[in-house]
N, C-alpha and C positions, 0 to 999 in steps of 0.2 A: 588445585582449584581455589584454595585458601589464600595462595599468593595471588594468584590474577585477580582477587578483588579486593586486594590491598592490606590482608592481614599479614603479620609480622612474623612468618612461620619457617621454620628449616626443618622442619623433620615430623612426622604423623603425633609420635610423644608429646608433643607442645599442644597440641589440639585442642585438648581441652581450658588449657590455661588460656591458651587463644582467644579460645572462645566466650570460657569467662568475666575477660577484662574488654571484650568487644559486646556483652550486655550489661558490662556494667558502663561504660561510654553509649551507651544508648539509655540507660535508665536516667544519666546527666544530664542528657538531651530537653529534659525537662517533658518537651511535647513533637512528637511528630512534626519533618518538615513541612506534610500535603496534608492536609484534610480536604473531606470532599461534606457537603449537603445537599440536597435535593430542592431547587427550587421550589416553593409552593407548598413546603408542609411546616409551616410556622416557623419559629424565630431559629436561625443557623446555632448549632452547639460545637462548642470545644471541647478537645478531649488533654487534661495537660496530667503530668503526673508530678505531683509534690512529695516530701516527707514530712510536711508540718502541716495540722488542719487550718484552713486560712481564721484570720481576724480581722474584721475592721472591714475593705473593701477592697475588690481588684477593679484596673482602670485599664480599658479595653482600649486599642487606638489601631482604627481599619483605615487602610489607604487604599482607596477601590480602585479600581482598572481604568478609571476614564482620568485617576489622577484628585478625583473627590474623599476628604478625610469626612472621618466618624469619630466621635469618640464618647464614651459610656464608662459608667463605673456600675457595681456590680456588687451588693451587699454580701456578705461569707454565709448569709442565711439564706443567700438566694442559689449556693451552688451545691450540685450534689457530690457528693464523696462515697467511692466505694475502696475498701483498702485491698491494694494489690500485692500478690505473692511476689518475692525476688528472689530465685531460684539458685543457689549454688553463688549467694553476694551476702556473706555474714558481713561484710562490713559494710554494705549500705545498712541506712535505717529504714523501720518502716514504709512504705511507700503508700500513695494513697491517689486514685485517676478523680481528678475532679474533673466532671461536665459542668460547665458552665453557657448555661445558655445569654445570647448576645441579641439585647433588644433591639433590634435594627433589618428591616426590610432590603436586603441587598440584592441587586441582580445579577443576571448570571455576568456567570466573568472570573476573574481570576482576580481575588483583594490580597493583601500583605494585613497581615494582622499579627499587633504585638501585645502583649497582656502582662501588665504589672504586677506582680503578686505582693500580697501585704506584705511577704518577710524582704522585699527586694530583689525577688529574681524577676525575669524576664523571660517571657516563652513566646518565641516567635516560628509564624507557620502562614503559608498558603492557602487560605481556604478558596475551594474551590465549588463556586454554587453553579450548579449545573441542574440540566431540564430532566427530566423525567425518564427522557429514551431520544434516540435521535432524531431524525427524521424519517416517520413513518411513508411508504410509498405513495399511499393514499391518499395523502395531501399535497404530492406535487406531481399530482396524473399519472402515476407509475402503478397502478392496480389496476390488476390482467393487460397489464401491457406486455408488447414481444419488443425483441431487437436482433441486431444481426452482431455479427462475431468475424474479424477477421485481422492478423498480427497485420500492422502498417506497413514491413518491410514487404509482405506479400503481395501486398494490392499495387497491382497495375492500371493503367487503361488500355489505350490501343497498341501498344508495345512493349515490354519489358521497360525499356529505359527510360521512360515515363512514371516511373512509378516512385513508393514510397518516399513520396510528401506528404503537406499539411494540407495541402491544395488536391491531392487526392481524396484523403478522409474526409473534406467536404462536399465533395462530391458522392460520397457512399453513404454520409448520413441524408444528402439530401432524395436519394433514391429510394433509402429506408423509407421516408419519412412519406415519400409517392407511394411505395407501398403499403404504410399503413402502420406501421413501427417508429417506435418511438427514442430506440436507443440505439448506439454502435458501441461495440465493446474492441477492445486491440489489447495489446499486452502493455506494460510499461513501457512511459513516452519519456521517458527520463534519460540523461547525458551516460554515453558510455564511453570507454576506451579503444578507440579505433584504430591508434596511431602503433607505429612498430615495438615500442615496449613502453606500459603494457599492451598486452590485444586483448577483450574479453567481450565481444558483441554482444553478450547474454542480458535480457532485458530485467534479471533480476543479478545480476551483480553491477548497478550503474555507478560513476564517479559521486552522486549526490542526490538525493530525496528531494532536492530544494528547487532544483533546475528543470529544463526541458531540453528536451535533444535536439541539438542545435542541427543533428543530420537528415530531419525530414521538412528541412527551411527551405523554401522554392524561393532562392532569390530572382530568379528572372520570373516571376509569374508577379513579384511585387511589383517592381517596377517595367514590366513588361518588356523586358530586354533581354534577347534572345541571345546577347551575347553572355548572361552571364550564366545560358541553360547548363548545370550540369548534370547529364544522366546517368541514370541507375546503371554501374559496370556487373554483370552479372557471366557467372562462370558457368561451363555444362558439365556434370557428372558423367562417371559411364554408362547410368542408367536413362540420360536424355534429360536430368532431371536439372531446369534452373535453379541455379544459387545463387544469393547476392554476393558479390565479392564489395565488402566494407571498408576494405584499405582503400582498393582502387577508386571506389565512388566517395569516399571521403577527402579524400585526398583532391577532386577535384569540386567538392561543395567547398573545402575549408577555404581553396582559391576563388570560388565564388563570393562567398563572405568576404572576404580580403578585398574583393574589389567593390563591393557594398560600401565595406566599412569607409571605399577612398571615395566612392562619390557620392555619400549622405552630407558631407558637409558645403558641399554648393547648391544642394537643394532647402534652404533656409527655412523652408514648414517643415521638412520632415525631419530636417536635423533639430529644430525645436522641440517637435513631440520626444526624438529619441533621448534628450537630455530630461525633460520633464520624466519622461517614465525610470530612468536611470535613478535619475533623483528619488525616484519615489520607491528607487529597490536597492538601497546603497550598498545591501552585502553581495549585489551581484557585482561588483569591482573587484571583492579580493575572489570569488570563485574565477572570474578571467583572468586574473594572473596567474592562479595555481593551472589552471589550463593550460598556459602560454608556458609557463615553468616547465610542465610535464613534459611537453612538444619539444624542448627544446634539452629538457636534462635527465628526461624519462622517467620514474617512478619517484616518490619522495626517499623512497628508501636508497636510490641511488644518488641524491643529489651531493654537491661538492657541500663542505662544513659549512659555507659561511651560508648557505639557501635554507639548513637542514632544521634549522631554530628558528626562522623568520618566518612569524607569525602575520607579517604584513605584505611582505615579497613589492616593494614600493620601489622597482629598481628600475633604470633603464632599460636592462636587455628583455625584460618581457613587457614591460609597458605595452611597445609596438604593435607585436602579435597578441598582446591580451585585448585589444579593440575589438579581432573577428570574436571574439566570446561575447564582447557585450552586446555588439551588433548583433551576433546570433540569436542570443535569449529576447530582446527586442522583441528580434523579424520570430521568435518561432511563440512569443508571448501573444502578436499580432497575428499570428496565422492559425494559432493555435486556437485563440482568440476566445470572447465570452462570450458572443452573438450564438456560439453551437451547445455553448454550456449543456444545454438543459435535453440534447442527445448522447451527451458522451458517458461510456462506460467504463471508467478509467482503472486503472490495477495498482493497486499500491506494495510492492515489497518488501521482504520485511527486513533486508539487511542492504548493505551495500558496501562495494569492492574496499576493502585492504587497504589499498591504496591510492583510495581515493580524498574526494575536496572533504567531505562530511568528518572523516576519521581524521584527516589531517587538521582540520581545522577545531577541530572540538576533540583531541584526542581524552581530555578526562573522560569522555561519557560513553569514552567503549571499552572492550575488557580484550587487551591483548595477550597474545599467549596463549588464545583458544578460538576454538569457532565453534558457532552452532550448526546443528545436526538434527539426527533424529535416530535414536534406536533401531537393535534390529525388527524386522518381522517381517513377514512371509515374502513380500516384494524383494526387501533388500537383507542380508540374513547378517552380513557385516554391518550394517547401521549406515548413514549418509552423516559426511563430511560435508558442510554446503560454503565453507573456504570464508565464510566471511565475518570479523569479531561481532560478539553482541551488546548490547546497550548495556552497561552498569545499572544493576535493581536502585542505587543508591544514589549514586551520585546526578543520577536524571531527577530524582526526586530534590536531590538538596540544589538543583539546579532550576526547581519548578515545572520540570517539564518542558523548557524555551523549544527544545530543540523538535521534540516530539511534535506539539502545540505547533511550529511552523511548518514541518511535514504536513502533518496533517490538514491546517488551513489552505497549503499549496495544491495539492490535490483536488479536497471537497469543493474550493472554488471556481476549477475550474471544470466539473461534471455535476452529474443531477443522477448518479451511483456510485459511489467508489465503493471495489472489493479488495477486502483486506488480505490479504495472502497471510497463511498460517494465521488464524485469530488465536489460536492458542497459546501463541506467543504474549499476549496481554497476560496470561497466567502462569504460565511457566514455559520454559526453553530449556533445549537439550545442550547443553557445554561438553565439546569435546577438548580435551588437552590438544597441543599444537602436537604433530607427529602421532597420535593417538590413531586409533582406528575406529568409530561407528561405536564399537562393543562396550567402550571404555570411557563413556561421556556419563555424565550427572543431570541429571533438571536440575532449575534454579528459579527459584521462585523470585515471580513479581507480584505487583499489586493490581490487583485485576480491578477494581472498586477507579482507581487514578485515571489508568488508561480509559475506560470507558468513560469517568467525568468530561477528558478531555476532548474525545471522541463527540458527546454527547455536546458540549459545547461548539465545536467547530464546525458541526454538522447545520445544529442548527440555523449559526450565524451564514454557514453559506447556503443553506436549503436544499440540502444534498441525502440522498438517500445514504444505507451503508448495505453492503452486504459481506459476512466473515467465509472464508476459504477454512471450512472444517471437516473436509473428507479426511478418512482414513479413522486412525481408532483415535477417538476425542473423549474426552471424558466427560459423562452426562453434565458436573456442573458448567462445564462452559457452554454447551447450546443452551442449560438454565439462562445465565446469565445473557444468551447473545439474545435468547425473549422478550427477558427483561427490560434489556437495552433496546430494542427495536431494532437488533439488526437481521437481516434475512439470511437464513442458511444455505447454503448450496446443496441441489440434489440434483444429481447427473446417473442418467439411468443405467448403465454398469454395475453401479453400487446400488441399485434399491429392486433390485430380481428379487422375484418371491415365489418360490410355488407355482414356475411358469410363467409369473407376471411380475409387475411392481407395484411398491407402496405407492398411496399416496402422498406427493407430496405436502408439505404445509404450505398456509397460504403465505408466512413470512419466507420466502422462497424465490430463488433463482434455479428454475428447472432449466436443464441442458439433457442434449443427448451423448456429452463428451465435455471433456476440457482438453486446454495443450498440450496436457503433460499425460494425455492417451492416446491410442490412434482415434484416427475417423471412425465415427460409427461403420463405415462400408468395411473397413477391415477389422473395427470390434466382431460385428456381425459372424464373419466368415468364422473368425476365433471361437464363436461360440459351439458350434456343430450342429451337425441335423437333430439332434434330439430336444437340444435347445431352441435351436427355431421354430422347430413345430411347435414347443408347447406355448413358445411365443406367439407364432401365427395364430394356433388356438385359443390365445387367451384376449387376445386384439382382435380375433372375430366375434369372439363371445361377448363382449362389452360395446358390439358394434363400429369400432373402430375402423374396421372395410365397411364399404360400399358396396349395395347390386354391383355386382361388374368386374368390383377389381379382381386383379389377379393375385392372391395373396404370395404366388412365387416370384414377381417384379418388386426390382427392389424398390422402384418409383412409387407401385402403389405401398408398398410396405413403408417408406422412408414418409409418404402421405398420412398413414394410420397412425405411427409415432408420434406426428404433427397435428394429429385430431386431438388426440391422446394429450399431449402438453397442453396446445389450448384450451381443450374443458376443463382441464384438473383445475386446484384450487390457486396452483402459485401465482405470485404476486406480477412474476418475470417469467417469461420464457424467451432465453438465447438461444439462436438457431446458428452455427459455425454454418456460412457460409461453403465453405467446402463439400460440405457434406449433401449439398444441396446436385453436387456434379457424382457425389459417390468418388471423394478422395480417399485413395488408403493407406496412402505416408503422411505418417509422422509430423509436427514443426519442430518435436521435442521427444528424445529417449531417455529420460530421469536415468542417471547415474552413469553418462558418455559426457564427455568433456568436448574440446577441439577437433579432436580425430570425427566427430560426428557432424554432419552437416545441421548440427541445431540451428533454431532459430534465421538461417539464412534460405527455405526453401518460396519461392515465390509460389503464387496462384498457379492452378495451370489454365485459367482462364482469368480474361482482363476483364475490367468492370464494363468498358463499352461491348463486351462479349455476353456477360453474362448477363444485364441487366435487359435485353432482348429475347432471351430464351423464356419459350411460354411455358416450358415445364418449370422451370423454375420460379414462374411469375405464379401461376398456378396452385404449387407448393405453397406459396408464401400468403396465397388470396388463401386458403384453406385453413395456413395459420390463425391470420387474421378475422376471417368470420367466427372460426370457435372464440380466440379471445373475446369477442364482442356480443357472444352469447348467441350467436348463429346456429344455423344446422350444422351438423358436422360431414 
């Protein structure tokens, strides 16, 4: 583990010596690369570490984010000193952490600050002035609001082959929104491997964080030409069950795009915007050649010598084919679009493929030779391999964060929620060795203070709520911490039984009655048994939750009383999966089945012009709706 983050180690004996000369290259460091402050509680401080107490003055010089310098000096009686222990380093001297506070009013953002010290060193650092917490729900309409929950590839309308576009999910936030809801949530809308090697449809191992999936582009819906529809190919199981087939329907959108790409440039306005917005996104050229690379030479790890270092890939043979990339990210930036912003509930991941644009292109800032995981415990007793490197604690920082910072800006500005997958990842991740098993993995700490600066920053600027993904066992300080931050926690009713019933949620909170990675409530249900149901029945009549009338053995009115139950409680959100509204009981997702499982590819078994006519369903969702708003129930 000592070698994958770049220490100089061959054998466990060196270890300590290792690790000695690796703090004592950090006590040289002078001052940490990131500091963070908090907007709004007086003048920003430094934190630097000297071994001479200063004399005379230090000379501060900030270059703020818009590009605006500062610069201050700073009398040695105006700094404080405290002298810090150095632990197993007889050869440094004394050491001593001066705070030095820096007179100057700064906004949030990200400044470069460099500070002269009297004896003539130089300690240069990131500070990072960020807001308080993120953005609270409250402030952008999202308090006791509901939404609806359905993966994009699932949702159909009047036929299977109709389905998963962007021109679909506009039409299902707009139905929401007739019903009285305020959000749609889907899983990661981000670029995957579709093509014969690699294949990995899985909406959490995509090609890049930075992009959109160029596979839910309706190019005949843009330019309303039927010639260039291409629909959804989907497969039938033995059990009758549709499945998307991803090769076959990609294979006939990427010929879509390709013919996009050749008749955008005799339509002379639309070929103007597409150059303007190009312009305005320049690192999306070199992600369409690695595209076009991939399609044509298959993973980077197979490419010929002379591809395998080229950091630019500026070549003829992918030129051609890199067009449908950029035409894609356009048409799905367009379709995708900002006009729905303020419904979308978007999922952010927390790693991504191997062998994808992000690792390829930035390989300093990921840690090869491992992947992240998670321990055993009662689910999985082997521990999860989840196949994909993690971010370097270190070198993200000595890097500022860019790469983080733009994930996360790509996201927050195009939703009014993002949920973070694993938040506990800002705090620490499980590293498995490569070949390793689950059993045999380490945490590895990060700076949980950074991430959330940067979080709290981007959030702001794009007015986006956040909500972290901290089921399973979490450690009290990080819900601390996601409080602190204003991020709302996830509570899905499987996990909050009690004595019959469940907690109450909090109100920083996104209640569900499932996520993707469980079944349907209809098939939770059945898993639980009769003695569990009843005391559930019993405890949802006792709290009034049934009506005179209902049947409390229908699962209709039961699936009703859960939906009382959410919208009175206190949370902020309540997501309704879609699904669950017909009483689905497979799966979209079995944690710990790879390929052989029909993940992530199971369509609706109803299409939106089907379902959004059904009065029980319409019924269901007015039911939602009145408790949110503080109705009868």
């Amino acid at each position: 583990m000592l070698q994958a983050l770049g220490l100089p180690i061959e054998h466990p004996d060196q270890a300590p010596q290792v690790l000695r000369e690796y703090q004592h290259q950090r006590l040289q460091r002078v001052c940490e690369p990131v500091q963070v402050w908090v907007h709004g509680r007086g003048y920003p401080s430094l934190r630097i570490l000297t071994s001479q107490l200063p004399e005379g003055t230090c000379t501060v010089h900030v270059r703020c984010e818009d590009g605006a310098t500062e610069e201050r000096t700073v009398p040695a009686a105006d700094i404080h000193m405290v002298p810090q222990p150095v632990a197993e380093s007889a050869s440094l001297p004394p050491q001593y952490l001066m705070t030095l506070s820096l007179p100057l009013e700064l906004p949030i953002g990200y400044h470069e600050v460099t500070v002269q010290l009297p004896n003539g060193a130089e300690a240069h650092t990131l500070l990072m002035v960020r807001p308080p917490t993120v953005v609270l729900p409250d402030t952008i309409g999202l308090d006791r609001a509901w939404g609806t929950f359905l993966p994009l590839y699932a949702l159909w309308c009047d036929e299977p082959g109709d389905g998963a576009t962007y021109t679909r999910l506009h039409e299902l936030i707009a139905w929401t929104r007739e019903c009285g809801g305020k959000l749609v949530g889907t899983l990661p809308l981000l670029p995957v491997f579709l093509g014969e090697a690699p294949f990995d449809p899985s909406p959490y191992a995509p090609v890049s964080r930075l992009f959109w999936n160029e596979f839910y582009c309706d190019a005949a819906a843009f330019l309303k030409d039927q010639g260039l529809a291409a629909p959804l190919v989907t497969v039938t199981d033995e059990k009758g069950t549709r499945l998307v087939d991803y090769a076959a329907t990609w294979r006939a959108r990427r010929t879509a795009l390709a013919q996009l790409a050749d008749q955008l440039p005799a339509d002379a306005a639309r070929w103007a915007m597409v150059q303007q917005w190009l312009d305005a996104h320049p690192a999306v050229h070199l992600y369409a050649r690695f595209r076009a690379a991939v399609d044509r030479y298959g993973p980077p790890s197979r490419w010929p010598e002379h591809l395998r270092h080229d950091r630019a890939l500026d070549r003829p043979e992918v030129q051609d084919e890199a067009r449908i990339y950029l035409v894609g990210q356009w048409l799905a930036s367009q379709q995708l679009g900002t006009s729905e912003r303020s419904a979308l509930y978007l999922d952010l991941p927390l790693g991504v493929h191997p062998e994808g644009f992000d690792v390829w292109s930035r390989p300093e800032l990921f840690v090869t030779g491992v992947s992240a995981g998670a321990p055993p415990d009662p689910f999985f007793a082997g521990g999860q391999v989840w196949g994909f490197p993690p971010l370097h604690p270190e070198r993200i920082r000595e890097d500022g964060y860019q790469y983080v910072r733009a994930v996360l800006a790509h996201h927050l500005g195009a939703a009014s929620l993002l949920r973070i997958d694993h938040v506990m990842g800002f705090h620490r991740l499980y590293w498995v060795p490569a070949g390793a098993s689950g059993r045999d993995g380490v945490y590895v700490r990060y700076r949980p203070e950074e991430f959330y600066a940067v979080l709290a920053i981007e959030s702001q600027r794009a007015g986006c709520a956040v909500a972290g993904e901290d089921l399973g066992t979490v450690p009290a300080a990080v819900r601390r911490a996601m409080a602190e931050n204003g991020l709302l926690r996830l509570w899905v009713l499987p996990f909050e039984r009690e004595t019959g019933g469940f907690r109450e949620p909090p109100r920083l909170a996104v209640a569900s009655l499932e996520t993707h990675d469980l079944p349907p409530f209809a098939a939770l249900w059945e898993e639980w048994g009769l003695e569990v149901q009843q005391a559930v029945r019993g405890w949802l009549a006792q709290h009034g939750y049934f009506q005179p009338g209902d049947d409390a053995q229908d699962p209709t009115a039961l699936l009703r009383a859960l939906l009382r139950m959410l919208g009175a409680g206190p949370a902020a959100i309540v997501l309704v999966n879609l699904e669950d509204l017909w009483l689905e009981r497979e799966p979209q997702n079995r944690p710990g089945t790879g390929l052989e499982a029909p993940n992530w590819r199971r369509l609706a078994r109803r299409g939106l012009a089907d379902f959004v006519t059904d009065r029980t369903i319409s019924e269901l969702l007015a039911t939602l709706d009145l408790t949110r708003k503080g109705g009868a129930r």
